[in-house]
N, C-alpha and C positions, 0 to 999 in steps of 0.2 A: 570919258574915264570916270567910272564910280567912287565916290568921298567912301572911303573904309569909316564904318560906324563904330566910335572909340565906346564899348564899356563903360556904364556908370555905375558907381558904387556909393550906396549912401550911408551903408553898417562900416563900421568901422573892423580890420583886420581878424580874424577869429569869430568871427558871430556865425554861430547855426541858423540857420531857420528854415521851418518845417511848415507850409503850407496846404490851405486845403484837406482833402480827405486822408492825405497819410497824416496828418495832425492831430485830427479826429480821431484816427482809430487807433495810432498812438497815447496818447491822453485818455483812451477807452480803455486799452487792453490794462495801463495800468494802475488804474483804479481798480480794474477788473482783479489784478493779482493781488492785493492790496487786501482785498473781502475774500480771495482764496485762500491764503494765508491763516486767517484767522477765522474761517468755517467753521474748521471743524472742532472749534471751543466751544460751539454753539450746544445749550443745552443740560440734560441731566448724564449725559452720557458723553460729553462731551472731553476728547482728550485735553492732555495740557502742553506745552511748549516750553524746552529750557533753552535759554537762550544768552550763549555766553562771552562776556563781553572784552577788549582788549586786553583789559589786566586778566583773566579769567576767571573773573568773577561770574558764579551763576545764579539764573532767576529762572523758576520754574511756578510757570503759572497759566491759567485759561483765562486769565482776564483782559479783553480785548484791548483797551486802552495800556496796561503794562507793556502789554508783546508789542504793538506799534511803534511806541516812546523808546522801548529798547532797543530795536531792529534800526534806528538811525536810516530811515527812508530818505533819500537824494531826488526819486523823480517828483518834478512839481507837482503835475498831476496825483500821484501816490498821495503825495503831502497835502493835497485838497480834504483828502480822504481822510486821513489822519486826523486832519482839523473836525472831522462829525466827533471822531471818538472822544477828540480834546472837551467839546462842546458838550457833549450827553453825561461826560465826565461833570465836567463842572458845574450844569442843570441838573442832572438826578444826580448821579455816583453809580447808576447801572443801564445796562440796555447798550453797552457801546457797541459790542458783538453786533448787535440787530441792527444798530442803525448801520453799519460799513458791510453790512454782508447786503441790505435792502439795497443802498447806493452802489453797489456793483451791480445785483440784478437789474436795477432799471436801467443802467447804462448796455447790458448786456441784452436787453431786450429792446432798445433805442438803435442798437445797431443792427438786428433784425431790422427796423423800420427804415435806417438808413438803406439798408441796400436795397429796399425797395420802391430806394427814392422819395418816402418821405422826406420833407424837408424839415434839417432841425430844427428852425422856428416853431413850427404847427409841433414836434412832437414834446418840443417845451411849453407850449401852451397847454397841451393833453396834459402834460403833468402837474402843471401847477391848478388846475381844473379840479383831477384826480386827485392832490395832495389836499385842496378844499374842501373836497366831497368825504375823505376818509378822516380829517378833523372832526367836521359836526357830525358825521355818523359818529365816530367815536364817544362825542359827548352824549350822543341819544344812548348810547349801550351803556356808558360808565353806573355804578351803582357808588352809593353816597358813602363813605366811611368818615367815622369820628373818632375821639381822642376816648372815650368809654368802650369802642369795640377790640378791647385787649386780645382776643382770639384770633381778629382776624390783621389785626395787625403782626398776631405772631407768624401768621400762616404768610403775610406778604415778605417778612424776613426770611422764612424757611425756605421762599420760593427763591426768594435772592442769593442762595447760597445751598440749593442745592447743583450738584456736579462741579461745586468746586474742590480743593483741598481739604475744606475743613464740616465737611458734609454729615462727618459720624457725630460730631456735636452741634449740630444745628440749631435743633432744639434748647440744648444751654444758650449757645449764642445767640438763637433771636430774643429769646427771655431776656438776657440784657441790652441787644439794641432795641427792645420797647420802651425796657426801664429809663434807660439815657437819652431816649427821644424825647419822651414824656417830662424827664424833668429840666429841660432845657428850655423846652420851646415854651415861647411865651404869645399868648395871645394880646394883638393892639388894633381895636375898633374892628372887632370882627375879623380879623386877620391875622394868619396863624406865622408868627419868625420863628425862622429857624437858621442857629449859623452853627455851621459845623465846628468851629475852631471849639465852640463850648465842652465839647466832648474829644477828652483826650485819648490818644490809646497811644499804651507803652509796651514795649515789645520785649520779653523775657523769656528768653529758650530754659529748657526744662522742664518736666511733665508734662504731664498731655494738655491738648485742646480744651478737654475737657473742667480744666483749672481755669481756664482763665476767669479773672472774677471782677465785679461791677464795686466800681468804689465810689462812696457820695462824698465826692468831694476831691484833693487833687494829689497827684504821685507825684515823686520828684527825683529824678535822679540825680540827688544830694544828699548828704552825708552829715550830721554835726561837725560841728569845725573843729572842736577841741573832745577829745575823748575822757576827758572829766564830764561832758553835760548828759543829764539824765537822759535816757532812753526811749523813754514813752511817758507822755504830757498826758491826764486828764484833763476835761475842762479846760482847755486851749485856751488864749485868751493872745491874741497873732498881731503880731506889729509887722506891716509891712515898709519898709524904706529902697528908698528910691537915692542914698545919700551914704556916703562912705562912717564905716565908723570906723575913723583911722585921722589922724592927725594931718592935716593939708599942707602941700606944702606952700613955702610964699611963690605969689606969679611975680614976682621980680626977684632978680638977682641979688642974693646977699649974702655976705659971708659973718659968721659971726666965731670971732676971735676970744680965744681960751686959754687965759696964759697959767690957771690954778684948778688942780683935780677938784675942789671942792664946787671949784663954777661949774665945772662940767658935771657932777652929780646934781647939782640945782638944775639946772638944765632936762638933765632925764626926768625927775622928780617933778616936775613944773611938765613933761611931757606926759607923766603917769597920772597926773593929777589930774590933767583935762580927759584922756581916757576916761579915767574914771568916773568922770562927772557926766560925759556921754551913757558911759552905765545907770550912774544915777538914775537920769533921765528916762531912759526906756524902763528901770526897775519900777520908776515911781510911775509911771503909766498903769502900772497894772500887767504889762503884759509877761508873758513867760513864755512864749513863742516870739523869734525874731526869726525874719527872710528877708534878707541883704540883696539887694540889686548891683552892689559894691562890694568892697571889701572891708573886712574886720582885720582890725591891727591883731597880732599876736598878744599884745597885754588886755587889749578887751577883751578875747577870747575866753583868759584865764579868768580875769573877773565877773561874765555871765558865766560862766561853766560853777564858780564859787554861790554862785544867788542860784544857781536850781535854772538857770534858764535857756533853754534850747535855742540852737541861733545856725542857720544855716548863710550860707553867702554865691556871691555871683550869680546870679540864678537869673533866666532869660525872660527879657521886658513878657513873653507871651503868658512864662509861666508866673509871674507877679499879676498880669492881669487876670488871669484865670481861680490864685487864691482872691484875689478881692471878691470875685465874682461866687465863689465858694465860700466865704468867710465872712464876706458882709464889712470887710477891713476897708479901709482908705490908703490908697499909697501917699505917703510923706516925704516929703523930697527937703523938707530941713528938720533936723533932727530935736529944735529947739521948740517946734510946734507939735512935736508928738503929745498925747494927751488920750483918755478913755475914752473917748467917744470915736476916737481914729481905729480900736481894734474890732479887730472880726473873732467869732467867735467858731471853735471847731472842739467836738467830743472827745476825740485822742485825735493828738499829734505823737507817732512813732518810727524808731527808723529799724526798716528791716532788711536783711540778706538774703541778697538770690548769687549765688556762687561767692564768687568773689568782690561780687556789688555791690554797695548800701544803696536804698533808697529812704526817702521819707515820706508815708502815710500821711494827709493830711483828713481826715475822714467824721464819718459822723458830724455833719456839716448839718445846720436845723433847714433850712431850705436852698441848697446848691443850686445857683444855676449854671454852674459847671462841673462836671462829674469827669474821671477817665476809667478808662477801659485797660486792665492789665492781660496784655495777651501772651499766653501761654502756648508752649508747641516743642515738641521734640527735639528739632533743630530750629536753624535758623530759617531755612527756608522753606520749613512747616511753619512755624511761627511766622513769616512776610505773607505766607497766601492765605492761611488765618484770618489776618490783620485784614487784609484787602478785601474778602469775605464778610468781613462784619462791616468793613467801611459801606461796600453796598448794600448791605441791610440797613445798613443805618441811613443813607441815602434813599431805598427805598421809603420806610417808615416815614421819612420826612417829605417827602414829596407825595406818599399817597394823605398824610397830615393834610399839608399845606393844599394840596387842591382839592381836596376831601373826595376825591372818585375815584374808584380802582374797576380795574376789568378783571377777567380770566385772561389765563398766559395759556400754555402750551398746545398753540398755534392755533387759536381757538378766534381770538377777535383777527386775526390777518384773513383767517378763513373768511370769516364773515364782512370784513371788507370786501375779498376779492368780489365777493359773492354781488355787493351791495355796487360796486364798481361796472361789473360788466352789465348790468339793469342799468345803469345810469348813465353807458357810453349808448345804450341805444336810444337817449333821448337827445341824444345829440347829433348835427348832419356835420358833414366835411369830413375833413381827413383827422381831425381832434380823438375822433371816434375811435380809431386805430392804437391813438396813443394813448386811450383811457383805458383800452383792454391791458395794451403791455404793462399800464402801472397794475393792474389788477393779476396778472399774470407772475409780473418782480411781487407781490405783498404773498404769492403763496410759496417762494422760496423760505418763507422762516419754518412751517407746517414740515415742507420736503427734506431740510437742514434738519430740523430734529430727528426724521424720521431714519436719513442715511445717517446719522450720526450713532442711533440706536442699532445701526445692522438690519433696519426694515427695507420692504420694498417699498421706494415712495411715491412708484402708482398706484400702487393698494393703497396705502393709506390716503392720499388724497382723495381718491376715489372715493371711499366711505365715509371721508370728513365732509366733504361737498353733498353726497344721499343724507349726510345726518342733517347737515346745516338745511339744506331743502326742507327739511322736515320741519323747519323752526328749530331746530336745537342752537340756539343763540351761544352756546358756552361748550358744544363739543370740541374736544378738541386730543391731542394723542398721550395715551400711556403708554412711553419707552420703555418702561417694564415688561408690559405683558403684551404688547402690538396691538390693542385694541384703543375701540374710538371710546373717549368717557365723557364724564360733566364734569370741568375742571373747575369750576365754580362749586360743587360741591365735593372734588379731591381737596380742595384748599389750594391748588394752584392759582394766585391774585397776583399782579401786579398792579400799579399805580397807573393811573391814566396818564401820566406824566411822560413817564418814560416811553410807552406810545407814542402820544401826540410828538415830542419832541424827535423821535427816530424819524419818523414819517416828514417832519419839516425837515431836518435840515438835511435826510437823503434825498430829498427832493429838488432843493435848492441848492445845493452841490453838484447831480447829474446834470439838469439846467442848465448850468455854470459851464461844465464842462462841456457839456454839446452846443453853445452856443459859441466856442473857442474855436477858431480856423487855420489859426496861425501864431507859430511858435516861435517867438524870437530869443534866443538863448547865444546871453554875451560868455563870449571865449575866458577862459581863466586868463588874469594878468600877467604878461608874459614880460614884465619889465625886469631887466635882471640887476640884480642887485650886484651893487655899487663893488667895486673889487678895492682889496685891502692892497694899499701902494707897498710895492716890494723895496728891500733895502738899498737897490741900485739904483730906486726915481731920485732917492733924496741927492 
């Protein structure tokens, strides 16, 4: 008689799991949807996506990174993907588009080699080969850029932000993300910083794009505290504090007993006093500009609004550190140590109205190394894709800065990889070979994306981008304008080599990642139920 063979279980109750080649091509397909999604941003001609969220609120934008972060993706796999955009976001500020549409194609061209039994291992080897070989090509083609060529750094913002939203003023806005690059970034031992936080951008619906304007030095959305204080400061002279001006109260417990009207007017009197002698203090500084990290009593209010002196309050640790950084100020954190040499100095301090808002100018700064960006737009969400539009230019300019090499963009160096790729897979034997053509194959997906995105046919165009690049034309590449092949290096189409090299690494090591995945173990939602509330009949 045969022993019946009991069943073992080693996942515990609810667990999925998905092995082998349906796993694979799960985890393919959706990465795959993932880079379809957000295609067709791709570009000068590229649409946009609104996309609207529980509360129904909406966002309407072509910027790869937003649409992703919005859309609340659940598959892991999706969300590997997601992670390039996070990453290219936070390395450049542009190029997210390219790198998640690249990480779909090679996946998509990985699974052509799957089915014909390539093994994943060798076609991850091919790629990271091929992901080597289009890095140092890349450095061979970059061309050198520095903090003197203002032209063509304006040309690498315009490229940053054209076929977005805010496309008709381009031109105004790369004019100011050169100026806020430039005055920001500081060069240390040959080496160029750059942090973005330096450069603020506030966002004000109303007029056009075309308004928005470049301020030296920092905005505030703040108000004077008391509407007796002058309106507009020349010759600033900024106390920053980090410390209440307002009378503290005791950290222990105490009561103090009043049994005569006259004590209790000594009391206030002896409370106004010391106020006032906090007045003193900042008066006798010198300064006429006060920005409070704290709060200001109501009596102090009245008597700097009496002395001529402007005093704003509560104001966020970022934006206190951004006047220092504009003003040349010290933040003071006891108000007994304030003294001239602790202030910054600023041209006009003013506060002005946009609708119903105050703000406060802090401007004409002698050498800011923090500026903001006031961004203007018809609505609000003309003014949000604006905003996200100049952040990438601004991101661009700083990264073709800081690594000082930029290329030609529209599909001009992926051409020339694919090109440089498929010579390179023939110096190789095995099966490697196979999978250095597919990387070379996914690199002319950006070339084709532009060209359907424009309403071309994108075997013509590829066709004649590949006869040009034969030719030696190192920087052909497409005009979605008029359907012809050009020199985007002399249209002024540039990007940053950055935003390159970084698409290419981390769609590489992502696809990789994923094709070397076999088995998907996915723990069942917690199924414990919650506790039941005892009915009146237990007790």
């Amino acid at each position: 008689m045969s022993k019946e063979i009991q069943p073992i279980f080693i996942l515990p109750e609810g667990v999925t799991r998905t092995t082998g080649k349906t796993a694979q091509r799960n985890n393919i397909m959706a990465a795959k949807l993932v880079a379809e999604t957000v295609r067709t941003t791709l570009g000068p001609k590229g649409m946009d996506k609104m996309i609207v969220d529980s509360f129904g609120d909406i966002t309407v934008t072509n910027d790869g990174v937003t649409i992703l972060e919005e859309m609340k993706i659940e598959h892991p796999a999706a969300k590997m993907v997601v992670e390039i955009a996070k990453t290219q976001e936070a390395e450049v500020g542009d190029g997210t588009t390219t790198a998640v549409i690249l990480a779909g194609e090679l996946l998509q061209q990985a699974e052509q080699l799957l089915d014909k039994n390539v093994h994943s291992t060798v076609i991850t080897k091919g790629f990271r080969l091929a992901g080597d070989a289009c890095i140092e090509k890349l450095k061979e083609l970059a061309q050198p850029v520095t903090e003197k060529d203002d032209a063509l750094l304006r040309k690498i913002a315009m490229t940053a932000m054209t076929g977005k939203g805010a496309e008709n003023a381009k031109e105004t806005l790369a004019d100011i993300a050169v100026k806020a690059v430039k005055k920001v970034i500081e060069n240390f031992d040959g080496s160029i910083l750059f942090d973005k936080n330096n450069i603020k951008i506030e966002k004000k619906s109303g007029n056009s794009v075309e308004d928005t304007e470049f301020v030296e030095g920092v905005v505030l959305e703040k108000e004077a505290v008391h509407p007796g204080m002058p309106q507009l400061i020349h010759n600033a002279k900024v106390a920053l504090l980090d410390c209440a001006v307002e009378i503290k109260n005791t950290e222990i417990d105490a009561k103090i007993q009043i049994t005569d009207p006259a004590q209790m007017q000594a009391f206030l009197d002896q409370e106004e006093r010391m106020l006032l002698k906090m007045v003193d203090i900042i008066q006798a500084s010198g300064a006429n500009v006060v920005f409070c990290q704290k709060g200001i009593d109501d009596v102090a209010q009245h008597f700097l609004a009496k002395r001529g002196i402007y005093a704003a309050r509560r104001l966020k640790q970022s934006d206190m550190e951004a006047l220092a950084r504009a003003t040349g100020a010290t933040i003071v954190s006891n108000l007994q140590d304030l003294s001239e040499t602790d202030l910054g100095k600023a041209g006009v301090v003013k506060e002005v109205k946009f609708g119903d808002d105050e703000m406060t100018y802090v401007t004409e700064c002698k050498n800011p190394k923090s500026v903001t960006i006031v961004v203007r737009g018809g609505t609000p969400h003309i003014t949000d894709e604006a905003k996200r539009a100049l952040t990438d230019a601004i991101g661009d300019v700083a990264a073709a800065l800081k690594s000082s090499s930029v290329v030609a963009g529209a599909g001009a160096v992926e051409t020339e990889l694919a090109k440089h790729l498929r010579k390179y897979a023939e110096s190789l034997g095995g099966r490697e070979q196979l999978a250095v053509e597919a990387f070379a194959n996914a690199m002319e997906i950006v070339p084709r994306t532009l060209a359907e995105n424009a309403g071309l046919d994108p075997i013509d165009v590829l066709t004649s981008l590949k006869a040009a690049h034969d030719k030696k034309q190192i920087w052909a590449g497409i005009d979605v304008f008029s359907g012809k092949i050009m020199d985007a290096w002399k249209q002024g189409v540039i990007e940053p080599l950055k935003i390159k090299t970084q698409a290419i690494t981390s769609a590489s090591e992502v696809a990789q990642m994923i094709l070397r995945i076999d088995d998907v173990i996915a723990s069942g939602k917690d199924r414990t139920p919650a506790p039941k509330m005892p009915e009146m009949g237990d007790y």
